[in-house]
VODOGU-439044 format. One record per residue (C-alpha): residue number from 1; residue in three letters; x, y, z. Coordinates in nm, 2 decimals. Layout:
N
> NUM, Ala, X, Y, Z
...
This chain:
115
> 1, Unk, -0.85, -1.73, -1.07
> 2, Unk, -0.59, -1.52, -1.27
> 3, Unk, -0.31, -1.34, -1.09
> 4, Unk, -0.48, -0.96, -1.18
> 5, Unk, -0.80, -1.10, -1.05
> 6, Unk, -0.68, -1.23, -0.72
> 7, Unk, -0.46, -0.90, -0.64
> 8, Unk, -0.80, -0.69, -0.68
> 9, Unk, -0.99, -0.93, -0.46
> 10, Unk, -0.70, -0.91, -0.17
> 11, Unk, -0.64, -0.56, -0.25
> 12, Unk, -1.04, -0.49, -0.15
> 13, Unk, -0.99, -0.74, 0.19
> 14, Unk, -0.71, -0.50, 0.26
> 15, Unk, -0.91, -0.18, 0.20
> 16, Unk, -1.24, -0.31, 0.41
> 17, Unk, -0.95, -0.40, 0.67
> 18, Unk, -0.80, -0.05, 0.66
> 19, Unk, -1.16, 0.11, 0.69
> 20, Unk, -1.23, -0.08, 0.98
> 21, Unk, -0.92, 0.04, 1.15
> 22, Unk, -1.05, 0.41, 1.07
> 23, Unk, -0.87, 0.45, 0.73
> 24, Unk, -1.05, 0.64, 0.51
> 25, Unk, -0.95, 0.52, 0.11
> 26, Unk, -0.91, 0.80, -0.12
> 27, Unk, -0.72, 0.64, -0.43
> 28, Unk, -0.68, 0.26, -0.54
> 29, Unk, -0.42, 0.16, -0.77
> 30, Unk, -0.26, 0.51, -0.85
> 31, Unk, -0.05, 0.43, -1.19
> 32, Unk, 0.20, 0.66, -1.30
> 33, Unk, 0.54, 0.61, -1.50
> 34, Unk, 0.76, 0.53, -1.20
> 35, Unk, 0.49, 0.28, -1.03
> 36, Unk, 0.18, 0.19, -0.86
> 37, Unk, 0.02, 0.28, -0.49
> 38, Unk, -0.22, -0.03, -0.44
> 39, Unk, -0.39, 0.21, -0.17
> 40, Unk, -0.37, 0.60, -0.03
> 41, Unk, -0.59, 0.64, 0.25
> 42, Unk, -0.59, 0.87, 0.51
> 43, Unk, -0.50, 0.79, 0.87
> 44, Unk, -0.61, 1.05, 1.09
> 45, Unk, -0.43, 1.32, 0.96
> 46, Unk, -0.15, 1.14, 0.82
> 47, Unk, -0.14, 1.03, 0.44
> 48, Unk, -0.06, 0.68, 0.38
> 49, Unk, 0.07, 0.50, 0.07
> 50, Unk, 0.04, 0.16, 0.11
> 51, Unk, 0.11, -0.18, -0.06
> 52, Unk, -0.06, -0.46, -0.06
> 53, Unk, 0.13, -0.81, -0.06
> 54, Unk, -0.03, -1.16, -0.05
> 55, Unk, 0.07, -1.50, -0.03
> 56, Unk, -0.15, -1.81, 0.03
> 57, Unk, 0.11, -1.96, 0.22
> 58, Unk, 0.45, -1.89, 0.36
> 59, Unk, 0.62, -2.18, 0.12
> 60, Unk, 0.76, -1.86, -0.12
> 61, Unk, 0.81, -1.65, 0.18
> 62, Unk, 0.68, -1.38, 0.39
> 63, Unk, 0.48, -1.13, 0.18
> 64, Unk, 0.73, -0.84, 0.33
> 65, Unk, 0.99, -0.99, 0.17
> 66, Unk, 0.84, -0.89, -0.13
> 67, Unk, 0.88, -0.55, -0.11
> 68, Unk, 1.21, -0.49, -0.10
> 69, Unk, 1.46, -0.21, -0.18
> 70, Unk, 1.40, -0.11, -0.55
> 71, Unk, 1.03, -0.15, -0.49
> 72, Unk, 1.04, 0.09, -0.25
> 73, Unk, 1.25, 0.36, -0.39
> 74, Unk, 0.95, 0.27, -0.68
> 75, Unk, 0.64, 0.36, -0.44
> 76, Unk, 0.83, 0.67, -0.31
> 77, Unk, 0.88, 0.81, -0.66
> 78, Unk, 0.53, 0.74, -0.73
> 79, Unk, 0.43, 0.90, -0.40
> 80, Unk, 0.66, 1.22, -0.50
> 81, Unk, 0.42, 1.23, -0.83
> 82, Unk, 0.11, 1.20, -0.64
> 83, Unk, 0.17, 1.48, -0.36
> 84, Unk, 0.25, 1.64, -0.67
> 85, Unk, -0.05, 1.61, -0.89
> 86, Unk, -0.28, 1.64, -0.61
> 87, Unk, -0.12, 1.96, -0.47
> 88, Unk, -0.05, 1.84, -0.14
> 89, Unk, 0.01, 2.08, 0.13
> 90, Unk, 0.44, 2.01, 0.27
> 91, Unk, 0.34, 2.02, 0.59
> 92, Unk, 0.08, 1.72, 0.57
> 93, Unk, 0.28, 1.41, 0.76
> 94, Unk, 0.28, 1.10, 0.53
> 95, Unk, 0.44, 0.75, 0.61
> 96, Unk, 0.46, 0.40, 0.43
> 97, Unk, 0.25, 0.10, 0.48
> 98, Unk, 0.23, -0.25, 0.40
> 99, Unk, -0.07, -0.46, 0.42
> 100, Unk, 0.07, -0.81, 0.46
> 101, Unk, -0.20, -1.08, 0.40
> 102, Unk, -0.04, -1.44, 0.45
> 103, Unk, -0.34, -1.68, 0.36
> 104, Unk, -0.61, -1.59, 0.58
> 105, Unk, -0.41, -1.34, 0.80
> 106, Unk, -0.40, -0.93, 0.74
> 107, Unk, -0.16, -0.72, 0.93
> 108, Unk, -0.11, -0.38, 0.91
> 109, Unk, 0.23, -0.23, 0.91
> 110, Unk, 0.28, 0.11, 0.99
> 111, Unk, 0.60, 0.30, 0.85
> 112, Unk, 0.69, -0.03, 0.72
> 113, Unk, 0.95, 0.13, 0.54
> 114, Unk, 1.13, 0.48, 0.47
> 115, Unk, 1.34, 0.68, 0.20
């Protein structure tokens, strides 16, 4: 299985995950020039941008470590756009996530990170 093909699958294992802890999906894979939001989902009433990391095993590290400074000052840019485009109201409460699946293991993190 190619790299592009196993992110999709994982990314899907993390949004069934997500809408089993009461997520509901709105967007996958939001592109714009500054980078890509594997998954925006609402939370209640809070509007999460989240990202997705997998790694079969722990032998090239923990997938958190993969998402590291630059790659979040990437997501929040792309989150700026978003809220943006969409018109989102400023008082709507937002946060950063990071699905984490390590082989056969998913964990959520909430506010994983912040800008």
């Amino acid at each position: 299985m190619n790299k592009r093909t196993l992110g999709k699958e994982k990314e899907s294992l993390a949004a069934s995950f997500l809408t089993e802890q009461g997520f509901r999906i709105i967007e996958r894979n939001f592109r714009c020039r500054a980078a890509e939001i594997d998954l925006i989902a609402w939370d209640g009433n809070i509007l999460s941008f989240i990202e997705v990391k997998y790694r079969s095993s722990s032998r090239c590290g923990d997938p958190l470590e993969a998402v590291g400074a630059n790659k979040q000052r990437k997501i929040y840019e792309a989150a700026l756009f978003y809220i943006a485009k969409k018109g989102v109201a400023s008082d709507t409460q937002m946060r950063f996530d990071v699905v984490s699946i390590l082989g056969d293991d998913i964990t959520l993190i909430k506010n994983a990170f912040f800008v």
